[in-house]
C-alpha positions in Angstrom: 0.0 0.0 0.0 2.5 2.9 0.9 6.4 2.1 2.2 9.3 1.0 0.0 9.8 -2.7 1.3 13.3 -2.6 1.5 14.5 0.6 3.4 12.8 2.7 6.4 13.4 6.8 5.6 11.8 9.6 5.3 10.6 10.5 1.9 7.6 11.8 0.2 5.9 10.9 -3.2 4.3 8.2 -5.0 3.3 5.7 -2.1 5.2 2.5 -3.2 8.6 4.6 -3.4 7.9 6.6 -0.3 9.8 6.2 3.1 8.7 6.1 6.5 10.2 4.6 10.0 8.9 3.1 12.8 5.9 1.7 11.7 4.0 -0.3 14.4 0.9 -1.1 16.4 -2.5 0.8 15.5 -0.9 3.8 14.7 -2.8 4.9 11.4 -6.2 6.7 11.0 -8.5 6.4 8.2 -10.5 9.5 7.4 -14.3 9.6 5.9 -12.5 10.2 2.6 -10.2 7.1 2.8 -7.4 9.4 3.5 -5.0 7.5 5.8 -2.9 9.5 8.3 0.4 7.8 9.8 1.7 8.9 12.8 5.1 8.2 11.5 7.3 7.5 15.1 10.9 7.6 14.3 10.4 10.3 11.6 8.6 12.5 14.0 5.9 13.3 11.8 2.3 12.9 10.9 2.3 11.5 7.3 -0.6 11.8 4.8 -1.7 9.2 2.1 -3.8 9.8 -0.4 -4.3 9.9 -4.4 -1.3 6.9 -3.7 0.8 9.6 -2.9 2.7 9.8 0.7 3.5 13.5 1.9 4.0 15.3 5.0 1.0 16.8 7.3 2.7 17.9 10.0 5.5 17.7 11.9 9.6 19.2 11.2 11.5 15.7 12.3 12.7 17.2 15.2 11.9 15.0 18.5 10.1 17.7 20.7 6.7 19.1 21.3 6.0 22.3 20.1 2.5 23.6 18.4 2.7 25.2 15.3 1.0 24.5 12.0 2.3 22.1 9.1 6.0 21.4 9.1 6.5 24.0 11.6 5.3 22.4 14.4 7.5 19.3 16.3 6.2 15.7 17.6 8.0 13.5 19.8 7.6 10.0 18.8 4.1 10.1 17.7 3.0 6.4 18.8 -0.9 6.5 18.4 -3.3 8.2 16.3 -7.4 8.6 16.1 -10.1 10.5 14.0 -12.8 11.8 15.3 -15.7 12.8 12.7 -14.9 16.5 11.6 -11.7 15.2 10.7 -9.5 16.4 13.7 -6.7 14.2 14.6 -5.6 13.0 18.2 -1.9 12.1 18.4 -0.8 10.3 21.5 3.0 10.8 21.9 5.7 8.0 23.5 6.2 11.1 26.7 2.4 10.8 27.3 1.3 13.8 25.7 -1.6 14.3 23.4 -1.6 16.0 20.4 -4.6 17.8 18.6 -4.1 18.2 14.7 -6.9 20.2 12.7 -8.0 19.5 9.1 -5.7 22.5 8.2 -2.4 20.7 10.1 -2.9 23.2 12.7 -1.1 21.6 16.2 -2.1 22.2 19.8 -1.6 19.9 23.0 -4.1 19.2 25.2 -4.3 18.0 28.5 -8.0 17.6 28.5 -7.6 13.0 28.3 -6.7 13.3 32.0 -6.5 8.9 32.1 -6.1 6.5 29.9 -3.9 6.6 26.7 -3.5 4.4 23.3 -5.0 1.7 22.1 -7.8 4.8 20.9 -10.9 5.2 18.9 -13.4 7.7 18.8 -17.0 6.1 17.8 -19.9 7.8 15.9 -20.6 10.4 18.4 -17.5 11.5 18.3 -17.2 9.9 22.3 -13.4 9.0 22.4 -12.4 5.6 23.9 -8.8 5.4 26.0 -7.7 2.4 28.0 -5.9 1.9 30.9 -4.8 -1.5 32.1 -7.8 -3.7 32.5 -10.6 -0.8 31.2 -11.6 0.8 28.7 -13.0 4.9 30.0 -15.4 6.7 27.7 -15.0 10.7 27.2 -17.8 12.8 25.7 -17.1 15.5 23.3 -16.5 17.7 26.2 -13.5 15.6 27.4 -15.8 14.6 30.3 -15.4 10.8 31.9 -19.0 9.2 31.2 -18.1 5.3 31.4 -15.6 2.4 32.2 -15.5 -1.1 31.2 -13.3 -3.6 32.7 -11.9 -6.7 30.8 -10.2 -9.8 33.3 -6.8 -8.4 32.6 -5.6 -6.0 30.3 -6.9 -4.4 27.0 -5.1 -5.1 24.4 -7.0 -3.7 21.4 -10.1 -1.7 20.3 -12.4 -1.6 17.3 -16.0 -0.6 16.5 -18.7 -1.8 13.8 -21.0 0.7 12.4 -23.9 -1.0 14.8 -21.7 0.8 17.6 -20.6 -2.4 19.2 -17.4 -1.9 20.8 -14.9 -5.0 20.9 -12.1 -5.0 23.3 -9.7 -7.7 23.2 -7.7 -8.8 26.2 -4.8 -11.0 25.1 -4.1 -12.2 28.5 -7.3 -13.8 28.9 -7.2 -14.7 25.3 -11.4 -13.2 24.7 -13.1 -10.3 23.3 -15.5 -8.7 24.8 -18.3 -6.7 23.3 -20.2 -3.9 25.0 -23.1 -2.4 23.1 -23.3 1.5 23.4 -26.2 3.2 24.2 -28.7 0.2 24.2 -29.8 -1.3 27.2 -31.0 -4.6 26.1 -28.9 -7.6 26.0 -26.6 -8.0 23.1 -27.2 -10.8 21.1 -23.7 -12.0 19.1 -23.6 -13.1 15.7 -23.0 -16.6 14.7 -19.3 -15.5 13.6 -16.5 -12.8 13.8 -14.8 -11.1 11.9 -12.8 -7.8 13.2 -10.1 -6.0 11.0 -7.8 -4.6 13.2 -5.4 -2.7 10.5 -4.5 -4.3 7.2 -3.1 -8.0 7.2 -4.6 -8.4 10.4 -7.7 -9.8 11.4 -9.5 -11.7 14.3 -11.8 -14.3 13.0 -13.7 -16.9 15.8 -17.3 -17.8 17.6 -18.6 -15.9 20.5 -18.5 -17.6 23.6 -15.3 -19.5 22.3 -11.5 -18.9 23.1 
C-alpha cells in the first residue's frame, strides 16, 4: 500500500517509493475520505496518504513538542493516532502527551484526556475511547469521563462496527469482549467474527469460544 519494502526513511511521493520509519501497532487513522494518516514515530511526523501519494501533514523531524501548523510544528515520537468525525486528529506521543491536529495541520496539545492513553478510537458520536490496564474509559465530546468497562486483565486492542458495538480484546485472557453502546437490552452475538484490526490483520472466531 505505501512504504518501499526494502528501506525505512523519510521520503515523500508516490506511495510505493515513499519512506517512513517506525511503523508499528495501530498507529494509522482512516478519514471519511479514505485518507490515511500515519503517525510516523521515528520520523517524528504525521504523514498523509492519499491519491497513492505519501507526503507530510505535520511535523519538522525534530523529536520535541512544540504547536505550530504544518512542518512547523515538532512531535516527539508520535506512537498513536485517532479520528474523530470533523476530521481532527488526536496524536498520543511516547512522553504521554496528546496531540490535537486540525483538518488544516494546525497543532495544539491538550491535556484535557486526563487517564487512559492508546490503544484509541473515537466512535460515531465522536465519544473518544482510551484504555488503561484492564478498562476501557469513555470521554464525551466535552473531554468529560461518562463510562468504564473492565476486561479480566488487560486491554489489548479496540475496534468498532457501524452497529456501535465496541470489541475490546484482552490477550491475556485470550477473549473479546463486546459492549453495546447506548442500548440497554442484551446484546445478542452473531453466529461469527470477523474484526479488521489494520491491514493484514484480522481476528476471526465464535462468540462464547477462546
Amino acid at each position: 500500500f505505501a512504504n518501499r519494502g526494502d528501506v525505512a526513511g523519510y521520503q515523500d511521493g508516490p506511495a510505493q517509493q515513499a519512506s517512513l520509519n517506525t511503523i508499528y501497532g495501530l498507529n494509522f487513522a482512516v478519514a471519511k475520505d479514505d485518507t490515511v494518516f500515519v503517525a510516523d514515530s521515528a520520523n517524528h511526523r504525521i504523514r498523509k496518504i492519499g491519491g497513492n501519494m505519501v507526503s507530510t501533514f505535520a511535523g519538522s523531524g525534530n523529536g520535541a513538542t512544540i504547536d505550530g501548523e504544518g512542518i512547523f510544528c515538532s512531535f516527539f515520537f508520535p506512537s498513536e493516532i485517532a479520528i474523530n468525525s470533523i476530521g481532527q486528529l488526536f496524536v498520543w506521543q511516547r512522553d504521554g502527551k496528546v496531540r490535537i491536529v486540525d483538518r488544516n495541520g494546525k497543532v495544539s496539545t491538550t491535556s484535557a484526556i486526563k487517564d487512559g492513553g492508546p490503544p484509541a478510537l473515537f466512535d460515531d458520536h465522536d465519544n473518544l475511547y482510551v484504555t488503561l490496564g484492564n478498562s476501557v474509559i469513555q470521554y464525551d465530546q466535552s473531554f468529560q469521563q461518562r463510562l468504564s468497562f473492565f476486561t479480566e486483565q488487560r486491554v489489548g486492542g479496540l475496534a468498532i462496527d457501524k452497529s456501535n458495538n465496541l470489541f475490546i480484546s484482552d490477550p491475556g485472557a485470550s477473549k473479546i469482549f463486546i459492549v453495546r453502546l447506548g442500548q440497554s437490552q442484551p446484546l445478542n452475538p452473531p453466529a461469527s467474527l470477523e474484526i479488521k484490526l489494520y491491514p493484514g490483520v484480522t481476528i476471526t472466531g465464535t462468540p462464547g469460544q477462546t
